[in-house]
Structures are given as C-alpha cells and as structure tokens.
KOLMAR-662144 format. One record per residue: residue number from 1; residue in three letters; z, y, x of N, C-alpha, C in turn. Coordinates in steps of 0.05 Angstrom, whole numbers, plus 5000, padded with zeros to 4 digits. Layout:
N
[NUM; ALA; [Z; Y; X]; [Z; Y; X]; [Z; Y; X]]
...
This chain:
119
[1; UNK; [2744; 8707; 2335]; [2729; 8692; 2356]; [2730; 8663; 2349]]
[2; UNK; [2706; 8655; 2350]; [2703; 8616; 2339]; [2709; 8606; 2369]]
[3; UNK; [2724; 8585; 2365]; [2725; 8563; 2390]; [2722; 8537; 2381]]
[4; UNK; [2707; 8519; 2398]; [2704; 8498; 2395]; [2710; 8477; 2415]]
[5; UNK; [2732; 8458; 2410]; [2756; 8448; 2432]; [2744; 8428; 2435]]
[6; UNK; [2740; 8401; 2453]; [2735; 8376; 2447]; [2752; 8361; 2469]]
[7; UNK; [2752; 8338; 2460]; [2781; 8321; 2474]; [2775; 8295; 2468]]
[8; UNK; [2788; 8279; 2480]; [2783; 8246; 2481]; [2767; 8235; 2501]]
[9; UNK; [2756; 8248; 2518]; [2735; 8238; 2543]; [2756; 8222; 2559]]
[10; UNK; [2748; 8206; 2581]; [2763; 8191; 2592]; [2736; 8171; 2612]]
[11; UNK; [2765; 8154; 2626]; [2740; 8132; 2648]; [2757; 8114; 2630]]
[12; UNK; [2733; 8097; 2621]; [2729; 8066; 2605]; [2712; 8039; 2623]]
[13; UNK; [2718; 8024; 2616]; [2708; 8006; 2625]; [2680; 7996; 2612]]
[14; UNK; [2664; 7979; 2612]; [2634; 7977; 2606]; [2646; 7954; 2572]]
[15; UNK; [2625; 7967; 2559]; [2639; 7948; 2530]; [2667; 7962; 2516]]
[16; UNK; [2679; 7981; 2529]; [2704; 7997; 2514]; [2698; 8005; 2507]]
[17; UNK; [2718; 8026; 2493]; [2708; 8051; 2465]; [2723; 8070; 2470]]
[18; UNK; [2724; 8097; 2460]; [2733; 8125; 2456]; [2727; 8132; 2431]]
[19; UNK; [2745; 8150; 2433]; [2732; 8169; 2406]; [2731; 8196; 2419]]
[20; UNK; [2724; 8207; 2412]; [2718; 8242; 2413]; [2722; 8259; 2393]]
[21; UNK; [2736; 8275; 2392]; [2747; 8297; 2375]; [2727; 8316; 2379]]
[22; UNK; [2729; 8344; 2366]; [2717; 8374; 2365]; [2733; 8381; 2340]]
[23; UNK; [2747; 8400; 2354]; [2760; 8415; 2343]; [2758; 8451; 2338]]
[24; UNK; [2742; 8458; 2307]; [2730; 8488; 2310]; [2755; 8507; 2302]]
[25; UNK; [2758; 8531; 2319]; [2782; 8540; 2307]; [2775; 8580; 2302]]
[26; UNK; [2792; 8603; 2297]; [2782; 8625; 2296]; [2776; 8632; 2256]]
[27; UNK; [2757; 8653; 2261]; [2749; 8661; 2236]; [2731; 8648; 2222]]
[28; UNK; [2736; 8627; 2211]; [2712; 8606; 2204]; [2708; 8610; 2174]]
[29; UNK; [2679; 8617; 2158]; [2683; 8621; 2128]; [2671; 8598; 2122]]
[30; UNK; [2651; 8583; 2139]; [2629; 8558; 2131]; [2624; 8550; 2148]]
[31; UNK; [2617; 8524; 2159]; [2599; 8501; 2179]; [2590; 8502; 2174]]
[32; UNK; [2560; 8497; 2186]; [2536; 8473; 2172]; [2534; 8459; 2185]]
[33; UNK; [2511; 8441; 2204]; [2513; 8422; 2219]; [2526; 8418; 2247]]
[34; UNK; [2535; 8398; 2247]; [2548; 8389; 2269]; [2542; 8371; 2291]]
[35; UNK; [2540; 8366; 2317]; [2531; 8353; 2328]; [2536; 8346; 2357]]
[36; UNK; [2532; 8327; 2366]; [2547; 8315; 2396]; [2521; 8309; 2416]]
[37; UNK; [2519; 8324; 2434]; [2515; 8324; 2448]; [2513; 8313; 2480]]
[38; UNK; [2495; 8309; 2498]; [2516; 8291; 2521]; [2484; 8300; 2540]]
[39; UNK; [2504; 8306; 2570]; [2485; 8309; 2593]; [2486; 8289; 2609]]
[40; UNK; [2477; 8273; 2626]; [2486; 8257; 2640]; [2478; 8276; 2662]]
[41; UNK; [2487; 8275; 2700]; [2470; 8274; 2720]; [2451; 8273; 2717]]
[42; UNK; [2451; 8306; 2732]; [2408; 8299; 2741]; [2394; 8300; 2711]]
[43; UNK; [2400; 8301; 2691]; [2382; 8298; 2665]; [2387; 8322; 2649]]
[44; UNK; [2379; 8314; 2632]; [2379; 8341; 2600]; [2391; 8337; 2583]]
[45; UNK; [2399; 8362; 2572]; [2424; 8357; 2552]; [2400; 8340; 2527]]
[46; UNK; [2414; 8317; 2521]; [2402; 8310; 2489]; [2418; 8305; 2471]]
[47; UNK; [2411; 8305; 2451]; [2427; 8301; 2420]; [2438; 8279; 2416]]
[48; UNK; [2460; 8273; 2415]; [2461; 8239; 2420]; [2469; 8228; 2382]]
[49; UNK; [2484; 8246; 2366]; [2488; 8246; 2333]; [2493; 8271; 2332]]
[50; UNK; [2488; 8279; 2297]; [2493; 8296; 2282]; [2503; 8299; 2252]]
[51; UNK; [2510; 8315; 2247]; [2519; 8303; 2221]; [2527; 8331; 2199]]
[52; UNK; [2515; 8326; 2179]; [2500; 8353; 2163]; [2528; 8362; 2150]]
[53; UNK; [2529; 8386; 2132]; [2555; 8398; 2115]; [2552; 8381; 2093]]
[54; UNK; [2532; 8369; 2087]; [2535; 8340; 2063]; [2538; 8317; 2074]]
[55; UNK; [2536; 8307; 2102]; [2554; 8289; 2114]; [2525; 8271; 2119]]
[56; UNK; [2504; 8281; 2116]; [2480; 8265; 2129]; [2480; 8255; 2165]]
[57; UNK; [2476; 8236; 2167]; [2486; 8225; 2190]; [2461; 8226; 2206]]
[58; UNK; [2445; 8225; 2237]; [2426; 8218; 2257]; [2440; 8220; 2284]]
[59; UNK; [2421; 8188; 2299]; [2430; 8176; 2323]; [2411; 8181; 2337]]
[60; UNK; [2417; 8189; 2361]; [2397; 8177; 2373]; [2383; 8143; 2379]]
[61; UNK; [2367; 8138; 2380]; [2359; 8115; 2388]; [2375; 8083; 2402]]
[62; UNK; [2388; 8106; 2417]; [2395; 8076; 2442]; [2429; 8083; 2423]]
[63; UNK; [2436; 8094; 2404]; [2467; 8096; 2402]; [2473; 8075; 2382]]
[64; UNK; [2454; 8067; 2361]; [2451; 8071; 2333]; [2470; 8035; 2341]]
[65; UNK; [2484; 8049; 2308]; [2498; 8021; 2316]; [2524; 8014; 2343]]
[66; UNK; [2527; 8038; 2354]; [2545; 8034; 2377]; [2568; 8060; 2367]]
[67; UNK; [2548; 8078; 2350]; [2564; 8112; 2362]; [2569; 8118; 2330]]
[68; UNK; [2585; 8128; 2328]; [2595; 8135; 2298]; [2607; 8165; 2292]]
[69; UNK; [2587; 8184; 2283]; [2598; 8215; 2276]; [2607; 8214; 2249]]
[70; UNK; [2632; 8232; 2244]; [2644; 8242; 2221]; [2652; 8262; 2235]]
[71; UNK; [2656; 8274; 2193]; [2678; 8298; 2200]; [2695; 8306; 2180]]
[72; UNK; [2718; 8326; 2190]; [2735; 8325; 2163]; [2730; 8363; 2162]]
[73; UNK; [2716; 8368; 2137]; [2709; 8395; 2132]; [2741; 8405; 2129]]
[74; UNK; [2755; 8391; 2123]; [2783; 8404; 2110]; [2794; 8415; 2130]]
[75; UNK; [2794; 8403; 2153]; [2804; 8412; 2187]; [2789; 8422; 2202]]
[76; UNK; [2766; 8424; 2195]; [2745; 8439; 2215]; [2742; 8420; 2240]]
[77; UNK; [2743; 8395; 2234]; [2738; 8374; 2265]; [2716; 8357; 2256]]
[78; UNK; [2701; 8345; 2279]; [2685; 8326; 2277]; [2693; 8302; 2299]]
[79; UNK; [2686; 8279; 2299]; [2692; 8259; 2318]; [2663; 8238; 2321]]
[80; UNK; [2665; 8233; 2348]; [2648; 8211; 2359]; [2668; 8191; 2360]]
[81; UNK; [2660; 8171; 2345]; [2673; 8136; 2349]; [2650; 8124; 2375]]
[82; UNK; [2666; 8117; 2393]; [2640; 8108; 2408]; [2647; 8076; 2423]]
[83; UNK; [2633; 8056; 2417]; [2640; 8027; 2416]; [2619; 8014; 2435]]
[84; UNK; [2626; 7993; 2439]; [2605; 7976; 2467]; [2597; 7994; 2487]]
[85; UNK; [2604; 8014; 2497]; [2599; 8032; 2518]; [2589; 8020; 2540]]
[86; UNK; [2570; 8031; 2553]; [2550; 8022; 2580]; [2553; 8038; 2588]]
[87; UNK; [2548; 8033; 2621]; [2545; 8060; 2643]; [2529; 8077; 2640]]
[88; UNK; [2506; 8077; 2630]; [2483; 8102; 2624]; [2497; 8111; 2600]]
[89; UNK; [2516; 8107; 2588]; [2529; 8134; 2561]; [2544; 8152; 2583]]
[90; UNK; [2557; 8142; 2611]; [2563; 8167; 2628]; [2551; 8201; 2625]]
[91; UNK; [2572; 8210; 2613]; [2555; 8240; 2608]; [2584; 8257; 2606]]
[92; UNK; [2571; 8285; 2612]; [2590; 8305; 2593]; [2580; 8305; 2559]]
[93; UNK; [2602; 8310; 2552]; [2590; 8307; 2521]; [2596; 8328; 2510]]
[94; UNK; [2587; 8345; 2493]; [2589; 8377; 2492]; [2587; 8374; 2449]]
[95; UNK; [2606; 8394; 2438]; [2606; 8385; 2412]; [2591; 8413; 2406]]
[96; UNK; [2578; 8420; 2386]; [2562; 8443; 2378]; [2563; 8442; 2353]]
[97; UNK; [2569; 8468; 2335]; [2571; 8479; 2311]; [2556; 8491; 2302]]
[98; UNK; [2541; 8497; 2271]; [2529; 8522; 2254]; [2547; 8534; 2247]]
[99; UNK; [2563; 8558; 2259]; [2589; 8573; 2250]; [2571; 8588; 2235]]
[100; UNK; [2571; 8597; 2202]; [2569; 8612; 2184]; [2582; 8638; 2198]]
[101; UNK; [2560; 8657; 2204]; [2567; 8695; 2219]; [2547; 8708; 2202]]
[102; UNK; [2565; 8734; 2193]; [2539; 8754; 2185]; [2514; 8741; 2165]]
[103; UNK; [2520; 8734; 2149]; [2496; 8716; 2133]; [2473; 8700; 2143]]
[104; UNK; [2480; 8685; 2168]; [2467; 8678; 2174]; [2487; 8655; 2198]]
[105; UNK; [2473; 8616; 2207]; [2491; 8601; 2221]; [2480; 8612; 2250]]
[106; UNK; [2503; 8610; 2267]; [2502; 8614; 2294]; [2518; 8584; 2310]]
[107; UNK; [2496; 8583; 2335]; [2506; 8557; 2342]; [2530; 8564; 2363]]
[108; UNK; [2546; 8546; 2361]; [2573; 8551; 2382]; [2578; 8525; 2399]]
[109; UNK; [2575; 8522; 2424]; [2590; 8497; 2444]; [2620; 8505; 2444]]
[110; UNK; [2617; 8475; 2454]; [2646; 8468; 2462]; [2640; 8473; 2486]]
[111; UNK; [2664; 8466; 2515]; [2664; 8467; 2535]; [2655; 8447; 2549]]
[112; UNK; [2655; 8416; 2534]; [2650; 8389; 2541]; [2675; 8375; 2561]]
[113; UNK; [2670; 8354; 2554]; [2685; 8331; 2559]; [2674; 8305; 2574]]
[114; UNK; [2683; 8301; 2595]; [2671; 8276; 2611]; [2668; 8251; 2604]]
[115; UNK; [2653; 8230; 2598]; [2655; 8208; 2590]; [2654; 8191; 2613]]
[116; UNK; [2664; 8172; 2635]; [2657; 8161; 2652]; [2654; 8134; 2642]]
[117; UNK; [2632; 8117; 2649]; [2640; 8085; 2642]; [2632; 8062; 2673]]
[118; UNK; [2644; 8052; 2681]; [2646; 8042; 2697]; [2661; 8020; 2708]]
[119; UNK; [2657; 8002; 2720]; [2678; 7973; 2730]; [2684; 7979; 2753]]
C-alpha cells in the first residue's frame, strides 16, 4: 500500500516562510511526477508547482519566485520551500504522486496540510 505523508504546515505570519515535506512510503518501484497542490476556502484545488522524475520544475503564476519544489528520489520525498508568504497562499496544501503500479503511473494524495498566513 503507497502512502503519501506531508508535514510542515503551520500559522506564519505575512512575509514568513515554511517548507513542506511529502513523504511517499509502501511498495514503491518508480515515481514520476510530483506535485503540490493547495485549496484555499470556497475555491478549487489548483496546482501551485511540480516537478518531473528529471527534476523539471513549473509554478504557478502568482508563486514563481516565492515557492521552491525539489525532491530527493533517493528518499522518496519532495518539499515546498515557501518564502514571502501572503494571506491568499492560505490553503490546505495536498502533495500528489505518479506511483509507478502494474505498468502503468497512478496518482496518489497525501492527506494535506494547513497553511495559515495571517497577523
């Protein structure tokens, strides 16, 4: 069974930072892409970065420059660096995997993690 853990959410202040972990654990033979996620209230889950099994990187728009995805294939984790934080990054942030099943990638969530930002 694949699980995908994520950790580091927290209440920050406006202009602070976090990082965010995802941690994939279980029968894992291969990743492929990886990616972070975030819902705020009232809205839709959108893609906020991603970041390929060759380490190709995409932001969304309003992050670029603020939000920083890696990952360490060796550990099966990926991380959000997340810097200058504003109150609209308020979200759950949910980490999502291509777990390599049956010859073919299947996507897997995490449970998500709260981001609060606020004074």
């Amino acid at each position: 069974q694949v699980r995908l853990v994520e950790s580091g959410g927290g209440f920050v202040q406006p202009g602070g930072s976090l990082t965010l972990s995802c941690a994939a654990s279980g029968r894992i033979f291969r990743i492929g892409a990886m990616g972070w996620y975030r819902q705020a209230p009232g809205k839709e889950r959108e893609l906020a970065a991603s970041i390929s099994s060759t380490g190709d990187t995409r932001y969304a728009d309003s992050l670029k420059g603020r939000f920083t995805i890696s990952r360490n294939t060796t550990k099966n984790t990926m991380y959000l660096q997340m810097s200058s934080l504003k109150p609209e990054d308020t979200a759950v942030y949910y980490c999502n995997a291509q777990i390599w099943v049956d010859r073919t990638y299947v996507p897997y969530w995490g449970q998500g993690t709260q981001v609060t930002i606020s004074s």
